[in-house]
N, C-alpha and C positions, 0 to 999 in steps of 0.2 A: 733300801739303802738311802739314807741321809746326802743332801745336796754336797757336802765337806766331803765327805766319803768320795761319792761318784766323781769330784773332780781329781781327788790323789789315785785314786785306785785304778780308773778305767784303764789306763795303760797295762795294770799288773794283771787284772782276772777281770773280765768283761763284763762279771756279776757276780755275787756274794750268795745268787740262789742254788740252791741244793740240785745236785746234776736231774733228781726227777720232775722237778718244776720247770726248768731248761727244757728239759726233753717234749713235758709238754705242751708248753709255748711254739718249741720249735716244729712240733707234730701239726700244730693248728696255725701253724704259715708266717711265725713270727722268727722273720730272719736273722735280730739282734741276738737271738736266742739258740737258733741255728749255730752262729756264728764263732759264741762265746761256748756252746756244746763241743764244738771243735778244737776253739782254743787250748779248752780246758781237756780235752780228752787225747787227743793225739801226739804231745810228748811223751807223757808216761806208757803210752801204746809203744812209743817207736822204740821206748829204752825197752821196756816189757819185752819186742819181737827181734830185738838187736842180736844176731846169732842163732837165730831159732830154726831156720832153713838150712838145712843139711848142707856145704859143699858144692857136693855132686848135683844139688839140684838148682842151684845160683842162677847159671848161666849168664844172663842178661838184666835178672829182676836182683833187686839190692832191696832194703828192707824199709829206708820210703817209698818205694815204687809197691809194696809188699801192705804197708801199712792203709797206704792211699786206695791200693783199691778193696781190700777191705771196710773202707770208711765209707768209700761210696756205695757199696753192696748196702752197708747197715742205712746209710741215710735213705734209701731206695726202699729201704722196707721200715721203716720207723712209728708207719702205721700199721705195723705188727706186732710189734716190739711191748709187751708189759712190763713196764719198770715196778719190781717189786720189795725192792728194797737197795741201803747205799750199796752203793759199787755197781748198782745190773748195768748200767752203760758199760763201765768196764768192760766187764765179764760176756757181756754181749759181743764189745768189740775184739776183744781178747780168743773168744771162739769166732769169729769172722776168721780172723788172723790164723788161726788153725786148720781153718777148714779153706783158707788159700792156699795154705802151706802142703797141706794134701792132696791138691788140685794141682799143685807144680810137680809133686813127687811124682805122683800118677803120669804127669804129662811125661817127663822125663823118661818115664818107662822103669821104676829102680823102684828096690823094695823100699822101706824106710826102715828106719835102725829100729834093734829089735829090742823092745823097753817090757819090763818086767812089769807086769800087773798086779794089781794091788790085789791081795786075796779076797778083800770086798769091796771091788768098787762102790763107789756111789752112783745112788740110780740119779736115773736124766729127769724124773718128773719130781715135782715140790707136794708133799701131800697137803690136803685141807689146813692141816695142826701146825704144820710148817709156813704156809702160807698166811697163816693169823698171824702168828709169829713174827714175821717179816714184817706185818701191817704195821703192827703194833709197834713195834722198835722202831718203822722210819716213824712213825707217829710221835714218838716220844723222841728221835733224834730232831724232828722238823722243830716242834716246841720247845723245845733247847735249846736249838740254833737262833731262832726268833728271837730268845731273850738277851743273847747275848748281843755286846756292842757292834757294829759295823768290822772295825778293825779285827775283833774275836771272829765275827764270821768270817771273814777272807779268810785271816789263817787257818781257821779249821776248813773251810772249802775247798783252800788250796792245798792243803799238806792231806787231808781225807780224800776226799774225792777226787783230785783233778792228780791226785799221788806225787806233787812236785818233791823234788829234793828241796832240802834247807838251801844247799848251794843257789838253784832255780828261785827259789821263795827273796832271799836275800837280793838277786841282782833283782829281778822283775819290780820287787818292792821298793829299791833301792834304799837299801839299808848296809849299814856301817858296814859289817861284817859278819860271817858268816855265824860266828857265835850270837850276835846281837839276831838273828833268822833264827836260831836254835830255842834260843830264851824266847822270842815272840809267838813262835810257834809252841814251844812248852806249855807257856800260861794260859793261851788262849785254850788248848787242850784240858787244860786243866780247870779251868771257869767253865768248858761244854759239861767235863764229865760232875761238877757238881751241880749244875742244873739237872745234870741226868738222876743223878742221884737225888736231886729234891732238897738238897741241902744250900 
């Protein structure tokens, strides 16, 4: 990230790097990276788990108290954690957030609601072929990313990974209005996916 860059931006996204370069940094004791991990991850968590606990099972926990300690479980195990392609921090944190939400149902003492299973789930493990897969596509998304401008990364880091709304992208960035967040975010999508495509 260019010195112009890091002085407009820092307030909006704490880094323009892709949440698995974050995560690593943060894994190897780098707290700005830590920091910006969080920034970046825990809105779209909190919209993500906003109603996701049953009622009956509330009580006292409201769904940042829900999301937080989720966050801590996952930063607690980070040197566990294989980032294998975009979105695994999400998804990482996204099953925290489920697997608290179960931990409260259980406590509560109550069944949980009864939800219709998909006739094939999907299995819990990634196989070999799948896992190349994954490699290869952050691989081709990291050198895409790279080629684009400063301001093309944020947008795509922010609207991709860190899953802001245009609304969020628009204030954070402070920009005109929210159309003028929709068009910035557009192009810069649009400049990732024809680097992706080689064009």
């Amino acid at each position: 990230m260019d010195n112009d860059s890091a002085d407009t931006s820092d307030a909006a996204l704490l880094s323009d790097e892709p949440t698995i370069e974050l995560l690593l940094s943060a894994r190897n004791g780098d707290r700005m990276a830590l920091e910006a991990l969080l920034e970046r991850c825990l809105p779209s968590l909190k919209r993500w788990a906003h109603g996701r606990l049953p009622a009956h099972a509330r009580g006292t926990l409201d769904t940042g108290d829900l999301v937080q300690e989720a966050a801590m479980h996952v930063l607690a195990r980070l040197d566990k954690f294989e980032p294998r392609h975009v979105g695994a921090m999400q998804a990482y944190l996204r099953m925290s957030v489920i697997n608290r939400i179960r931990d409260e149902i259980r406590r509560v003492g109550r069944r949980p609601e009864v939800v219709e299973l998909a006739a094939d789930p999907p299995g819990e493990t990634t196989s070999p072929l799948e896992a190349v897969i994954k490699e290869e596509a952050y691989d081709r998304y990291r050198s895409a990313l790279e080629k684009l401008r400063p301001r093309d990364r944020e947008m795509v880091v922010a609207r991709v990974e860190a899953q802001w709304t245009i609304a969020e992208i628009a204030e954070r960035f402070g920009m005109a209005s929210f159309d003028a967040a929709r068009v910035a975010v557009s192009r810069s999508l649009k400049r990732l996916m024809a680097e992706l495509s080689g064009n």
